[in-house]
C-alpha positions as CSV (number, residue, x, y, z in Angstrom):
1,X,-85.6,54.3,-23.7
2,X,-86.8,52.7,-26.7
3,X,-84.6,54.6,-29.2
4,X,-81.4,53.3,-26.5
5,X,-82.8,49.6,-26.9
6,X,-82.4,49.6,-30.2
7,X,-79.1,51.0,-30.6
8,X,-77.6,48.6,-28.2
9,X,-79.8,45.7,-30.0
10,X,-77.4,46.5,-33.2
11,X,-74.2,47.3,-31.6
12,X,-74.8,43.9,-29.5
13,X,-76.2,41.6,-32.7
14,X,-74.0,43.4,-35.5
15,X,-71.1,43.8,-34.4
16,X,-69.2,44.0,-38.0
17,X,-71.6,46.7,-38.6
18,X,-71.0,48.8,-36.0
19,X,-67.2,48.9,-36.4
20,X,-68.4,50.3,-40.2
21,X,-70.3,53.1,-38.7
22,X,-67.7,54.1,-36.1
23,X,-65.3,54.1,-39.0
24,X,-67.5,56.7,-40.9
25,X,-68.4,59.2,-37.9
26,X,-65.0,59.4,-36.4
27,X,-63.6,59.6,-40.1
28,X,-66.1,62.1,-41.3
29,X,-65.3,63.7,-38.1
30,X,-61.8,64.2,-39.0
31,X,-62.1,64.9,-42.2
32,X,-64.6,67.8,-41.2
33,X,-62.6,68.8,-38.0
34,X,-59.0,68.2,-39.5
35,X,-57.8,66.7,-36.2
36,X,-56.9,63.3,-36.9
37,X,-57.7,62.6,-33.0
38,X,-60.7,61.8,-33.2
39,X,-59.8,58.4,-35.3
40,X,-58.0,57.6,-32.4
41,X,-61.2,56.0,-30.2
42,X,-62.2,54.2,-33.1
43,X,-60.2,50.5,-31.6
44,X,-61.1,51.2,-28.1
45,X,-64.7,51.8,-28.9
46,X,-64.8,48.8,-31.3
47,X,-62.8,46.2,-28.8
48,X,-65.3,47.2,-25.7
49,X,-68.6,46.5,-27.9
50,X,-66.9,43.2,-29.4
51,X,-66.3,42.0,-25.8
52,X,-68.8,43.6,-24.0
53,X,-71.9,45.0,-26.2
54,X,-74.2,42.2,-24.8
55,X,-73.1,43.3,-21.3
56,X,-74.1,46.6,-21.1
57,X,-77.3,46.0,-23.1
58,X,-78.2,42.6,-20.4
59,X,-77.1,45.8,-17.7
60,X,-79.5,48.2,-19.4
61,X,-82.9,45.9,-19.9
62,X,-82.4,44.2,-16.1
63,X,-82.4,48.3,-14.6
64,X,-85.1,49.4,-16.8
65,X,-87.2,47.0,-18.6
66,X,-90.5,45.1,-17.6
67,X,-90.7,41.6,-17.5
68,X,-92.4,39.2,-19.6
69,X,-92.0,35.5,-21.4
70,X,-90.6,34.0,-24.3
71,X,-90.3,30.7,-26.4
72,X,-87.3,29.5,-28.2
73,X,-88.4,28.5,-31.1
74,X,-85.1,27.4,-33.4
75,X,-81.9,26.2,-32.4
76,X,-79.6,25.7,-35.0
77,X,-75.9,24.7,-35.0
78,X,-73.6,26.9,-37.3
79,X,-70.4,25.9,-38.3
80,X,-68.2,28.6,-36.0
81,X,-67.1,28.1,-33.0
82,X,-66.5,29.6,-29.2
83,X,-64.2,28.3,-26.8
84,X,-63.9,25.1,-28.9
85,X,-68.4,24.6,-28.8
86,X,-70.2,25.8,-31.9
87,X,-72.2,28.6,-32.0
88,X,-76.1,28.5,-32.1
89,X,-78.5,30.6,-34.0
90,X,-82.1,31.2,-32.6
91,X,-85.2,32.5,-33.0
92,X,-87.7,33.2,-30.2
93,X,-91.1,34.9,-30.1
94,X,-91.8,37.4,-26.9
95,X,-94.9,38.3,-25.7
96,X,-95.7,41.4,-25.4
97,X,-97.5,43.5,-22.9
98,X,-101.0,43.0,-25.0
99,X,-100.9,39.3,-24.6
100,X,-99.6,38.7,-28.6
101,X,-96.2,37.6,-29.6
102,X,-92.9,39.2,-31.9
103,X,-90.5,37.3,-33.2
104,X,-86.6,38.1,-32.8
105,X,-83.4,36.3,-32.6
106,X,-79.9,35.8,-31.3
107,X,-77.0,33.5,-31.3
108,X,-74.6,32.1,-28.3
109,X,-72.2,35.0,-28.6
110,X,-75.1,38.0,-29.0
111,X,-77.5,36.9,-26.2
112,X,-77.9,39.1,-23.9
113,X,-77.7,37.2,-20.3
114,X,-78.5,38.4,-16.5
115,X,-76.9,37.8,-13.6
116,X,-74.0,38.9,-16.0
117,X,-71.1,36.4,-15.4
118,X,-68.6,34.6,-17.6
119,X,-71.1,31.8,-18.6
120,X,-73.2,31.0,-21.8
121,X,-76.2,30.1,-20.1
122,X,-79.5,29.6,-23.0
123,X,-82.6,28.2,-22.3
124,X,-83.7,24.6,-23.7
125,X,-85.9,24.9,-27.2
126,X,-89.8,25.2,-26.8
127,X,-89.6,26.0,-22.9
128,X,-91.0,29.3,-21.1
129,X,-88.3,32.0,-19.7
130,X,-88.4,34.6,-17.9
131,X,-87.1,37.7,-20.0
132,X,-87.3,41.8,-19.9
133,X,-87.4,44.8,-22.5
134,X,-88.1,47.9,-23.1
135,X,-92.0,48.0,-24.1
136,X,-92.2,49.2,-27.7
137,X,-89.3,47.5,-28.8
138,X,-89.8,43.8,-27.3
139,X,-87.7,42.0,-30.2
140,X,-84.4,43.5,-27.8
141,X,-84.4,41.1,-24.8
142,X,-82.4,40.1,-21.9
143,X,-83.3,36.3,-20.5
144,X,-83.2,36.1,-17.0
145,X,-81.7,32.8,-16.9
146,X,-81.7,32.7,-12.8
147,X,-85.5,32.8,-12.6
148,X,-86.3,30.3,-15.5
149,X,-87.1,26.6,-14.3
150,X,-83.6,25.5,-15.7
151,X,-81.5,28.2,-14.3
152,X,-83.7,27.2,-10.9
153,X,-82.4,23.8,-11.5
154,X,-78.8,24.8,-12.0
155,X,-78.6,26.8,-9.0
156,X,-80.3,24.4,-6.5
157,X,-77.5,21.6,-8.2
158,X,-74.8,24.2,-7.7
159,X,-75.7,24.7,-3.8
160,X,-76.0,20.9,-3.2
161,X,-72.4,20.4,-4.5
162,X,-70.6,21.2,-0.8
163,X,-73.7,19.8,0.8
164,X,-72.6,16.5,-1.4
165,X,-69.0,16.6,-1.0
166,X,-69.1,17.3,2.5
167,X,-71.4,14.4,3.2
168,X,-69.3,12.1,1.1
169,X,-66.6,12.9,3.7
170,X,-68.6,12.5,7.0
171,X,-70.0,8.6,5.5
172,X,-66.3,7.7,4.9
173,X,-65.5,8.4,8.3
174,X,-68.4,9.6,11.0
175,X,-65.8,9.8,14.2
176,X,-64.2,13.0,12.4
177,X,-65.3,16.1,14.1
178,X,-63.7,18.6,11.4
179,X,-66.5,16.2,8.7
180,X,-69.4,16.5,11.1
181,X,-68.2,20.3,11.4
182,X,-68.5,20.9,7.4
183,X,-71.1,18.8,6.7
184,X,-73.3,20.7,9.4
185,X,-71.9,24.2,8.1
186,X,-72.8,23.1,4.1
187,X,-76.5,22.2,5.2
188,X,-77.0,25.4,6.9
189,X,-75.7,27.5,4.1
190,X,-77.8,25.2,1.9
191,X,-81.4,26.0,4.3
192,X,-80.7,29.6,4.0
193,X,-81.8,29.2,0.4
194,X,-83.8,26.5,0.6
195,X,-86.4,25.5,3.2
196,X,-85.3,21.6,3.4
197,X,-87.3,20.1,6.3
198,X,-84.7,17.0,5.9
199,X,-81.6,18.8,5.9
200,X,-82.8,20.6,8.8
201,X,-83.3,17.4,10.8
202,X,-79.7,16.1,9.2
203,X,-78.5,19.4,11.1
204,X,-79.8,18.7,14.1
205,X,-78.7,14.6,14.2
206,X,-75.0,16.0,13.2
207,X,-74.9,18.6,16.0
208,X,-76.3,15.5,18.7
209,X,-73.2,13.3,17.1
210,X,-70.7,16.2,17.4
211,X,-72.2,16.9,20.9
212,X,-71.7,13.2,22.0
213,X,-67.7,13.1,20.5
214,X,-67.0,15.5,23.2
């Protein structure tokens, strides 16, 4: 497991590097071999690590690592840039399963991020986060952005949105069934994840004014 961490640490934080190596052993390969074949997955094999090396290593530490903390400590602004937003270098320290701490680092297109999804989600500087790795290789981590007190934060905001817009709706006009209807349907989706004594008692007053419409 370790020896796996730590390839997919390089092929996900050197990615230039990689396409070197694959260069060489599919070459040498060739040369060896005198099939000129085996040059041919050389593209593929670079393409799929460019666009999803921190992927499969996010995949790989979530299914088999142990979980632990970390600490950004350096965030700094480079001059490239993704999607039109610079990229960010940082450093972080992990603690390891003994209680001490090893340093290691990433940047906005290396970090390796669970729940994988088409978001760039890092932690604020100086702040605790949940992470996992392969123990005897901590430096290769995944941040479990979900579980940290931001990503928390982000999901609760995310749930409240329909709660928000459908209550919008139901102040601007409180004779419309179909508003009391989604209003009272984006609170209950909204207990399921979160035990709101208020929203519960929202539910309740909504289904007595959709009762009374009748």
């Amino acid at each position: 497991m370790v020896l796996i961490s730590k390839i997919l640490f390089f092929t996900s934080h050197h990615g230039f590097y990689t396409v070197i190596i694959l260069i060489m052993f599919f070459g040498l390969l060739s040369t060896l071999t005198k099939k000129a074949w085996f040059l041919i997955p050389i593209i593929p094999l670079a393409i799929l690590n460019g666009f999803g090396g921190q992927f499969l290593n996010a995949w790989f530490l979530n299914q088999y690592g142990v979980e632990s903390t970390a600490i950004i400590t350096s965030d700094v602004e480079t001059n490239s840039t993704l999607n039109e937003m610079y990229i960010h270098d940082y450093e972080a320290i992990v603690k390891k399963q003994d209680g001490k701490y090893i340093s290691t680092f990433f940047s906005t297109t290396t970090a390796s991020i669970y729940p994988i999804e088409n978001a760039i989600r890092i932690p604020r500087l100086e702040q605790t986060f949940p992470v996992k790795y392969i123990p005897g290789y901590e430096k290769n981590i995944v941040i479990l952005y979900n579980q940290s007190e931001e990503g928390k934060a982000v999901l609760k905001y995310s749930k409240l949105a329909p709660v928000n817009s459908a209550r919008i709706k139901y102040e601007a006009d409180k004779t419309n069934k179909e508003f009391i209807k989604e209003y009272i349907s984006a609170l209950e989706d909204y207990v399921k994840s979160y035990d709101d004594k208020d929203s519960k008692l929202k539910i309740e007053q909504l289904k007595q004014e959709l009762e009374l419409l009748k």
